[in-house]
MARTORMAR-266321 format. One record per residue (C-alpha): x, y, z; residue number from 1. Coordinates in nm, 3 decimals. Example, Ala and Ser with C-alpha at 12.3 -4.5 7.8 and 13.67 -1.06 7.14 Angstrom:
<atoms>
        px        py        pz   num
     1.230    -0.450     0.780     1
     1.367    -0.106     0.714     2
</atoms>
This chain:
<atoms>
        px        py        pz   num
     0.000     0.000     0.000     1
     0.105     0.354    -0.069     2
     0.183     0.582     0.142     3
    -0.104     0.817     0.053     4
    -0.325     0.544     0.093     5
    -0.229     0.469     0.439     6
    -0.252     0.802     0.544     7
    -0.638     0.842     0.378     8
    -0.720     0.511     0.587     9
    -0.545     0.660     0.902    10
    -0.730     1.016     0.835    11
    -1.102     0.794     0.757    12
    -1.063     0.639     1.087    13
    -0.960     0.907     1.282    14
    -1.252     1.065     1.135    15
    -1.455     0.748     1.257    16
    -1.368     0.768     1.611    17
    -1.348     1.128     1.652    18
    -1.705     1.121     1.555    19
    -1.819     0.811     1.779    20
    -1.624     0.986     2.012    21
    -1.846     1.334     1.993    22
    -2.169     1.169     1.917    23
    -2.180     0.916     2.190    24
    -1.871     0.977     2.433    25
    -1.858     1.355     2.367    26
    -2.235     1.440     2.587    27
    -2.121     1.178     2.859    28
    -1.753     1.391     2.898    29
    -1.900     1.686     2.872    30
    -2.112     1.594     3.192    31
    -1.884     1.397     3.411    32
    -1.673     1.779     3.352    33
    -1.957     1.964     3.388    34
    -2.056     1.722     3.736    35
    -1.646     1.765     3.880    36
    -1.679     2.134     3.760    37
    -2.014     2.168     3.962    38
    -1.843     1.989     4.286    39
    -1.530     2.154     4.284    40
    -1.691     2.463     4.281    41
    -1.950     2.430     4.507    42
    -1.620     2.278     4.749    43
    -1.480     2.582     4.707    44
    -1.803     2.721     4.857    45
    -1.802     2.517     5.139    46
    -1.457     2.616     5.212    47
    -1.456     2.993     5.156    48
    -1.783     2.925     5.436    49
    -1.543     2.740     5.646    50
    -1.315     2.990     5.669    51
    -1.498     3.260     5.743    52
    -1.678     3.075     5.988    53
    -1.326     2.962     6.122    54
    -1.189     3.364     6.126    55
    -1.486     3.464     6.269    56
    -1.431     3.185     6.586    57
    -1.090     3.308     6.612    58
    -1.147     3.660     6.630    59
    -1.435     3.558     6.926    60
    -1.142     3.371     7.044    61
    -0.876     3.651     7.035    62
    -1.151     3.876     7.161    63
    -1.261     3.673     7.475    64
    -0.859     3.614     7.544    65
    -0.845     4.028     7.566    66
    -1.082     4.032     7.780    67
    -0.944     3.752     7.986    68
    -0.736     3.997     8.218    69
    -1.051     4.235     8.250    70
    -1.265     3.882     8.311    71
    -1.049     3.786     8.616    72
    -1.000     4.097     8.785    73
    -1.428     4.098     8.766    74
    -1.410     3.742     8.900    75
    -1.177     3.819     9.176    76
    -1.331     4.106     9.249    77
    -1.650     3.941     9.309    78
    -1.487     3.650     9.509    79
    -1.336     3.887     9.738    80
    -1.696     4.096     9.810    81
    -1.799     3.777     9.842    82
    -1.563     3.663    10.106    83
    -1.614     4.005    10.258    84
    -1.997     3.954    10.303    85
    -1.968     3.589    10.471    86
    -1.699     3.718    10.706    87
    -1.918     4.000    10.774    88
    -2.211     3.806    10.838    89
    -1.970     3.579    11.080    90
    -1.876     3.845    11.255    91
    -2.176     3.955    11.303    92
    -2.369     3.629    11.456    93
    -1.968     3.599    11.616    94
    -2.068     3.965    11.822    95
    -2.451     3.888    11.869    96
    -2.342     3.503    12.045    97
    -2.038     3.720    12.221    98
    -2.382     3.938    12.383    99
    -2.537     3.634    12.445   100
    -2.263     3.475    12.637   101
    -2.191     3.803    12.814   102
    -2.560     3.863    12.891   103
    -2.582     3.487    13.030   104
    -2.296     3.572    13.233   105
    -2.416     3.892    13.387   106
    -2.705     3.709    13.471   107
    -2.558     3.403    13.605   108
    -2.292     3.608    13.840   109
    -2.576     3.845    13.967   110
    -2.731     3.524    14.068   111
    -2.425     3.352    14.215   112
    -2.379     3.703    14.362   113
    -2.731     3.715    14.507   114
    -2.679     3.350    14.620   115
    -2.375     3.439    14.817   116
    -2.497     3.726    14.956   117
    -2.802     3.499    15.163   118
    -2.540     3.286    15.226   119
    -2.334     3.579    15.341   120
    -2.638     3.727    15.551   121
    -2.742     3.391    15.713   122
    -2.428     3.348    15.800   123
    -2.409     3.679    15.986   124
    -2.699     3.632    16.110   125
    -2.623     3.324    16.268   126
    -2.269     3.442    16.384   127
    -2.452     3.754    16.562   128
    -2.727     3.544    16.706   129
    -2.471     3.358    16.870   130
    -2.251     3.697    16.993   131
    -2.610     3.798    17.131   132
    -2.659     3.462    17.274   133
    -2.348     3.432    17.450   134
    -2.334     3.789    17.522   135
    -2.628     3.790    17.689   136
    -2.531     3.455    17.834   137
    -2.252     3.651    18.014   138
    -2.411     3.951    18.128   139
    -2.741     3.854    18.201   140
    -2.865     3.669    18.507   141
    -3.157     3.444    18.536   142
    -3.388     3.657    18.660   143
    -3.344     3.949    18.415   144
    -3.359     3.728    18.123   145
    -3.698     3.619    18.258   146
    -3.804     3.996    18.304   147
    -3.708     4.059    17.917   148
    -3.922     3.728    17.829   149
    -4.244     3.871    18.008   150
    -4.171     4.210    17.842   151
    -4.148     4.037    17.506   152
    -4.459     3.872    17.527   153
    -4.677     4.140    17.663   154
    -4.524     4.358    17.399   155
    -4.674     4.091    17.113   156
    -5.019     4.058    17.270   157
    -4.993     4.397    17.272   158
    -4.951     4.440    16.906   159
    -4.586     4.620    16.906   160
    -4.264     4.421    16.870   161
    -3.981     4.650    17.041   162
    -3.747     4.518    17.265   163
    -3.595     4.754    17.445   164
    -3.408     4.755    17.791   165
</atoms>
């Protein structure tokens, strides 16, 4: 075969396929492209959302870590009034049992004082009934106690109690 023969042949079927190639292949590349095209761009979509979804975070993020300083010093602050307020309140209900106690105190030496004070009195009492006893043991005879006696006891049927001498 001749050369120009061989290339007609080689020119009639690339014809052949380039046109089974566009009438039956051609519509089915054209929308597998079309389909990538459609996915790689609507990727791109996603990812352009991404990111600004991702700068906006970090820009929350960087904002909340500026803050951070301003954040702590409000915490501590508030921890501290709060500490402030409970030892407050325990100091108060500290001072009002501290008036308690003292109050229960007052009250329980006036009594002890009050107690010791009969005690004191009956005791003096006692002691000077028996100086008058003796006394009067030692100075006076029989017959002049008796005298005092009868005075006594007219004086109470009379209605006044004075003994006098």
């Amino acid at each position: 075969m001749s050369p120009t023969l061989q290339a007609l042949f080689a020119l009639l079927n690339f014809g052949a396929i380039a046109f089974l190639l566009k009438r039956f292949g051609g519509p089915l590349l054209v929308q597998r492209l079309n389909d990538h095209h459609a996915g790689t761009l609507q990727a791109l979509d996603e990812a352009e959302k991404a990111e600004r979804e991702a700068t906006a975070s970090l820009d929350a993020c960087q904002r909340d870590l500026a803050d951070l300083p301003g954040t702590l010093a409000t915490i501590r602050d508030q921890a501290v009034e709060i500490a402030q307020q409970g030892a407050s309140r325990i100091k108060q209900a500290t001072e009002a049992d501290c008036d308690r106690l003292k109050q229960q105190a007052a009250q329980d030496i006036e009594r002890e004082r009050s107690i010791a004070r009969q005690a004191i009195q009956r005791a003096l009492v006692s002691r000077s009934l028996d100086q008058a006893r003796r006394h009067l043991v030692e100075r006076m005879d029989r017959e002049t106690q008796n005298r005092l006696v009868e005075r006594l006891i007219q004086t109470m049927e009379d209605g006044t109690c004075a003994i006098t001498r």
